[in-house]
N, C-alpha and C positions, 0 to 999 in steps of 0.2 A: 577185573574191578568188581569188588564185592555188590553184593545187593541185601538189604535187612528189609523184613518186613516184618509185624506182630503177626499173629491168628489172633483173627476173630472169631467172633461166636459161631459163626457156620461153617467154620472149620476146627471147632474144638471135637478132643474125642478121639480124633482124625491118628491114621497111622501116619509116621513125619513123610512119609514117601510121596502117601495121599496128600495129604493137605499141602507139602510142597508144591504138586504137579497141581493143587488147583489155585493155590499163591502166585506160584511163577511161572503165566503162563509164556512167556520170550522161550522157554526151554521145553524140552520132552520131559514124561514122568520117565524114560529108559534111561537120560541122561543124569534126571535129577536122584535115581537111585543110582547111578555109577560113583556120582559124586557123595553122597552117601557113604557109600563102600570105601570112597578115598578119603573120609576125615576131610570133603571140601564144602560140606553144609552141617551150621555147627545148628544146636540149639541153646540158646542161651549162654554162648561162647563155651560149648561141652561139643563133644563129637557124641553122635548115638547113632542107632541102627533102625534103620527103613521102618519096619516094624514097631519103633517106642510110641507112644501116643504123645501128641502136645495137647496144648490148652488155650485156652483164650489168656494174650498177653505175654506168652511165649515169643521170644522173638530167633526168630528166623533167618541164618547167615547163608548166604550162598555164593560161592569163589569159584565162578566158571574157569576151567581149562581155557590158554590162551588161544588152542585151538578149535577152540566152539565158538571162539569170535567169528563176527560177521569178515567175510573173505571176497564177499563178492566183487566185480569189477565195475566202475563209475562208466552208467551208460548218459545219453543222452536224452533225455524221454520228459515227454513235453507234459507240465502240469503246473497251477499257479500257485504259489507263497502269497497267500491272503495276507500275512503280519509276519511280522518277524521281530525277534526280540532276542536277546543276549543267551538266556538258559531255553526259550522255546520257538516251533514255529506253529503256524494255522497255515494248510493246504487245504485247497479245494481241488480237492482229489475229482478228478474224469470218471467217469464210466468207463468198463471195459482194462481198467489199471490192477492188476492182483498189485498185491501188498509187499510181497516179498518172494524171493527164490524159493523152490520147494521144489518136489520129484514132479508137480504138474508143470509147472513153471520155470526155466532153468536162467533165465533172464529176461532183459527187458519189464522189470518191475517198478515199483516206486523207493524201493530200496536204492536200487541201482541209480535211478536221477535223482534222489539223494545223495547218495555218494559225491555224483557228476561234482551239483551245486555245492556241498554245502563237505567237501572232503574228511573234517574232523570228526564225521560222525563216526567213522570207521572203529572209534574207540568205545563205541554204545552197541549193548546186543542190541541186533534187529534194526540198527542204525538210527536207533535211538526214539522209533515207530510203539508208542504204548498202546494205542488199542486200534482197533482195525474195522475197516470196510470193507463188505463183500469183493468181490471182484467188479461186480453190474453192478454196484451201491454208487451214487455219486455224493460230493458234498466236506461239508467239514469233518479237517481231523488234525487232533496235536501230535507233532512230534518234537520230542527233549534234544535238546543240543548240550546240555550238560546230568551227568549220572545223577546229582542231588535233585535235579529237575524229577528227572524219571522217577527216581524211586519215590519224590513226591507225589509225583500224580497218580503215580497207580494207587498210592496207600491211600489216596481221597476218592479211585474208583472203586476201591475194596470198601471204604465206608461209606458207599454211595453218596459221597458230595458235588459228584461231577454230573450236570443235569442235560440230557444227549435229547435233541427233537427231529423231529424227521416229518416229509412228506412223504404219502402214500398217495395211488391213483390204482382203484383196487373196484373186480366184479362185485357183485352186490348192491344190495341195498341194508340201511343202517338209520335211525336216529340219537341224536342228542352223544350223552358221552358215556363209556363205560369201561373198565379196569377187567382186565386178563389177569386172572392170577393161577396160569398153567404150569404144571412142573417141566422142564425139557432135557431130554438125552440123545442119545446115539438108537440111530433107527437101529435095532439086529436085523432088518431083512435088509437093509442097504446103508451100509456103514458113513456112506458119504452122506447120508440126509439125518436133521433133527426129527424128535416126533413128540408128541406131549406124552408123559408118560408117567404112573406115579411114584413111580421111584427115580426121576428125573432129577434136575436141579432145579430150584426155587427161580421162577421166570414170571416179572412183572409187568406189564406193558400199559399203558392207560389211553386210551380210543377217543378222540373228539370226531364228530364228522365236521369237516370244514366248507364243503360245497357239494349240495346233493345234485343227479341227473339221472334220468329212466337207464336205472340198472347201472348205473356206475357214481362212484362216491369218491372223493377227496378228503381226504383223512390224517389232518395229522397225531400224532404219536411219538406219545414219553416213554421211556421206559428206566426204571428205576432199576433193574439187572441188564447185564447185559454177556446174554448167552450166544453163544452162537448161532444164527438162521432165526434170531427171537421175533420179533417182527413180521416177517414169512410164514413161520410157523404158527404163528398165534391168528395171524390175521383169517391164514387160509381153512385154522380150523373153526373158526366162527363162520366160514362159507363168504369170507372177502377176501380172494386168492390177487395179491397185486396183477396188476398185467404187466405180463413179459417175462413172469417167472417160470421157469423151465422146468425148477425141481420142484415146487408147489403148486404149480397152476400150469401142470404139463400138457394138461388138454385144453387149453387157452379156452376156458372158459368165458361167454361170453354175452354181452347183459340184453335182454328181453328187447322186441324192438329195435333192433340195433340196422342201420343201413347197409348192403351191402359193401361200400366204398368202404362204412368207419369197421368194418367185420375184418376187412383186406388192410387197414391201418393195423387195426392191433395185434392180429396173426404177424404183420412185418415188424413191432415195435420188437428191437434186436435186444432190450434187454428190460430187466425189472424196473419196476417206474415206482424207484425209492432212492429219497435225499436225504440225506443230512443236512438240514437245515439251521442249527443252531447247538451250537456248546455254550456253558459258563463251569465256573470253578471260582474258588477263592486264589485269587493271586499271591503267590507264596514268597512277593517280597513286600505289599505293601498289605494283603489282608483283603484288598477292596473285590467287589465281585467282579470278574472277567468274562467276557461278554462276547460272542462272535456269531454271526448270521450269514448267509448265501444262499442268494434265492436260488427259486428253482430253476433248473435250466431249461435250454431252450427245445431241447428233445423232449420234455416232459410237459411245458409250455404248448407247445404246437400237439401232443395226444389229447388235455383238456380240451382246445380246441376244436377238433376233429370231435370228441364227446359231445360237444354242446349244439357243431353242425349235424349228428347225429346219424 
């Protein structure tokens, strides 16, 4: 099933190979030049090579092989459908849930109890999952039940019209509110981590403190990109590393004055103490704005607390 998108302005210039692989992210850039080479990603309804440059308004065909379809098998795996609707759903994705199959992961995903529930996704790459949560992230997230769904949202996460919130429970200390505007890429000394860097990609995050305490802060957080590890990354290089984070805050960092009991809490908190807390979007059949919240839970609930016992 095809997919079209335009280029935008921060992907003009771009070789199509390039700016494919940062359009479509469901697919590999290895895949997306295979397809390339096959006359299966046209521009502008023209075939071209990896190498031509597009432009802003260029629009973008991409005809996955039917064996790049999602294949995976319908597991049972427990996680809640917050709403549901004909083209879309809202999950309140667990902690601890990776996103999809992958060489780390070979099931037991949220793919796969998509599958279980909801069987017709089989016909959407990635089963039909537009943008994603860490593994340890908990909280809201859209998944498309029909292709027009899909390609809609992602073309209003490319124009940044999709507005993503989150909580944070993070070392340091912080006042009032302030905007990160750090570029981020691929660490080279370890390919698995982001790092800020200045030939990165354009990464914007905006900082409120929500509830201060001796050496630990409550933070929620916008972000108008949304890169990989963004969050994480940003936070930990202002010197507010979340807690429970492994790959940023490896040496469990931990806030001035702290009790022995609450020291022995947060060394056991099993993973990063970050939510999604809220999506909107313009609803793509009436226009009106779309609206979804989930609070925090209750492992992250009972860490504030243990903070404030101190």
């Amino acid at each position: 099933m095809k997919t079209t998108l335009k280029v935008l302005e921060e992907n003009t210039n771009m070789r199509l190979d390039v700016a494919a692989a940062a359009m479509f992210s469901d697919f590999s850039r290895t895949q997306l030049k295979k397809w390339i080479l096959q006359g299966r990603v046209l521009v502008n309804g023209e075939i071209c090579s990896p190498k031509d440059t597009v432009y802003t308004g260029d629009e973008i065909e991409v005809h996955p092989l039917e064996e790049n379809k999602v294949s995976w098998d319908p597991e049972k795996i427990e996680f809640e459908v917050a709403h549901e609707e004909e083209d879309f759903l809202i999950i309140n994705k667990p902690h601890g849930l990776v996103m999809h199959p992958g060489s780390g992961c070979l099931n037991g995903t949220l793919a796969n109890g998509l599958l279980y529930k909801y069987p017709g996704l089989i016909n959407l790459p990635r089963c039909g999952i537009v943008h994603r949560l860490d593994k340890d992230t908990s909280g809201v997230l859209v998944v498309a039940r029909t292709d027009s769904f899909r390609n809609y949202f992602i073309q209003e996460m490319q124009e940044r019209r999709v507005k993503k919130d989150y909580i944070a429970i993070s070392v340091g200390e912080t006042i009032g509110s302030f905007e990160i505007n750090e570029p981020i890429g691929r660490d080279e000394r370890n390919r698995t981590k982001m790092t800020i860097r200045h030939d990165g990609k354009e990464s914007i995050s905006f900082i409120k403190l929500k509830r201060a305490y001796k050496g630990y802060v409550v933070l929620d957080v916008s972000i108008e990109t949304g890169r990989t590890h963004q969050i994480r990354v940003h936070l930990a290089a202002k010197n507010l590393p979340i807690i429970g984070d492994a790959t940023y805050n490896s040496r469990k960092k931990i806030g001035k004055e702290s009790s022995e009991e609450l020291i022995q809490f947060i060394r056991d908190f099993p993973r990063q103490a970050l939510h999604a807390t809220y999506l909107s979007f313009q609803h793509h059949k009436n226009d009106q704005l779309f609206e979804w919240s989930i609070p925090i839970p209750e492992d992250m609930q009972k860490l504030e607390k243990a903070i404030i016992s101190g």
